[in-house]
MARNU-835289 format. One record per residue (C-alpha): residue number from 1; residue in one letter; x, y, z. Coordinates in Angstrom, 3 decimals, always signed. Example, Ala and Ser with C-alpha at 12.3 -4.5 7.8 and 13.67 -1.06 7.14 Angstrom:
REC   k r        u        v        w
REC   1 A  +12.300   -4.500   +7.800
REC   2 S  +13.670   -1.060   +7.140
//
This chain:
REC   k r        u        v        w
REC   1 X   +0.000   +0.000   +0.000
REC   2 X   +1.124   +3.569   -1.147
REC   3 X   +1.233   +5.842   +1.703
REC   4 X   -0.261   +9.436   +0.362
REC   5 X   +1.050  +12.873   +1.569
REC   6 X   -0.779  +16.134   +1.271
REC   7 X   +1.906  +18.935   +0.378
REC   8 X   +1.196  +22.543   +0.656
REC   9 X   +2.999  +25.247   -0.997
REC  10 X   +2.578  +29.048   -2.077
REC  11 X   +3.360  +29.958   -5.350
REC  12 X   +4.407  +33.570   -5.705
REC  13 X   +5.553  +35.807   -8.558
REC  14 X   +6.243  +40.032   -8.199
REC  15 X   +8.695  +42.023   -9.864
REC  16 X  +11.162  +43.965   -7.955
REC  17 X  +14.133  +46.891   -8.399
REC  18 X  +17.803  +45.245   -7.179
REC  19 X  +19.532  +46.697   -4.521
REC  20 X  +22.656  +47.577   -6.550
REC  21 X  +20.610  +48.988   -9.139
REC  22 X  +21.312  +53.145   -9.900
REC  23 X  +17.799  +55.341  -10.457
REC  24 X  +18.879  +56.115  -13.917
REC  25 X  +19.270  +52.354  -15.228
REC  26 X  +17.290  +50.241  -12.530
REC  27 X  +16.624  +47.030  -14.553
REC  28 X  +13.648  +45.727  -12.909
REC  29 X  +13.550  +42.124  -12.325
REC  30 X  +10.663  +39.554  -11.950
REC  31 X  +10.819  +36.308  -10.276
REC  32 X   +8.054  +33.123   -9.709
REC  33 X   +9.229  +31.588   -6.189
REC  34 X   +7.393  +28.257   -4.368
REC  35 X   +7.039  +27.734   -0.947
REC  36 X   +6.529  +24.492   +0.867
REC  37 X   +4.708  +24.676   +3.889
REC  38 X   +6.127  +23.126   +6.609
REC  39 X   +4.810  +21.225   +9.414
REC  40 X   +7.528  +21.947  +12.278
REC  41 X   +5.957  +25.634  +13.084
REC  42 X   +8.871  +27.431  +11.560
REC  43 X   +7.408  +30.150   +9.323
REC  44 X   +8.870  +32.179   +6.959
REC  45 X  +11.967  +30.032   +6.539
REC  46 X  +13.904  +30.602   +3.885
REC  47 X  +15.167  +26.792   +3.264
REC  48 X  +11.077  +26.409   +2.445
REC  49 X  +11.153  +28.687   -0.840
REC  50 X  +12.621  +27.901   -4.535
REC  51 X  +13.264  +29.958   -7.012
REC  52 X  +11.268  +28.828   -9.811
REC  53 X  +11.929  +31.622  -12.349
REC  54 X  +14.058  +35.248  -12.710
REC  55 X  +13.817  +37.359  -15.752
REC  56 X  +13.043  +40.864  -16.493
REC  57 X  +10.180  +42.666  -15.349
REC  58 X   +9.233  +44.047  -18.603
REC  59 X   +9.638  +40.077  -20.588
REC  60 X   +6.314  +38.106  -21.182
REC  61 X   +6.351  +35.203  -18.865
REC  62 X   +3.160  +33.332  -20.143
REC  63 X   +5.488  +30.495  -21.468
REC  64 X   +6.727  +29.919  -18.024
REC  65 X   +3.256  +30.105  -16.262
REC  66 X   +2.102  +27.777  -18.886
REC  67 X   +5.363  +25.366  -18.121
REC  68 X   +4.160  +25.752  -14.827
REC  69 X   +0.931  +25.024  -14.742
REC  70 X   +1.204  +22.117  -17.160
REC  71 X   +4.023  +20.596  -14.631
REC  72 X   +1.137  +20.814  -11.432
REC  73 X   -1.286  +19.665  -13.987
REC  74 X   +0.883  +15.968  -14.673
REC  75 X   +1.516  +16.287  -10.880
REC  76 X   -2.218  +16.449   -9.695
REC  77 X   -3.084  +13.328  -12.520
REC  78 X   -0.276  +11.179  -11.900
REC  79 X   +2.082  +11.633  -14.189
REC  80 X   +5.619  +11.383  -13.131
REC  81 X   +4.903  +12.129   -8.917
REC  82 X   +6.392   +9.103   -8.315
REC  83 X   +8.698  +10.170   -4.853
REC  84 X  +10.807   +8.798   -2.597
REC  85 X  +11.167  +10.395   +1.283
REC  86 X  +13.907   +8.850   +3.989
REC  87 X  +12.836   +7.724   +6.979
//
């Protein structure tokens, strides 16, 4: 028998201005993170969240929320989710 775990995570996507960036030639960035919610009460921890995407703010980024999507769509129907946790 297959033992079935509920994961929870927070997908996120905002575009920001670096912090080494100059007024006159910011170069705004974007960037899709996911965070896994964890069940040992420790929010906001950084080893939780992955970098899914970075690009510029200005770019289209349909092809990666369509990547992305399709990806959790093969997830949620079964399609290679086969994993493997150490006891």
């Amino acid at each position: 028998m297959e033992d079935i775990f509920c994961i929870l995570a927070i997908q996120w996507s905002d575009d920001f201005e670096p912090n080494t960036s100059i007024k006159s030639n910011r170069g705004s960035v974007w960037i899709k993170t996911l965070t896994f919610i964890s069940n040992d009460d420790q929010q906001n921890n950084i080893n939780n969240t992955y970098s899914i995407a970075i690009g510029h703010k200005g770019d289209d980024h349909n092809n990666i929320e369509r990547f992305y999507a399709q990806e959790l769509n093969e997830l949620k129907n079964g399609i290679n989710n086969r994993f493997f946790r150490r006891l």
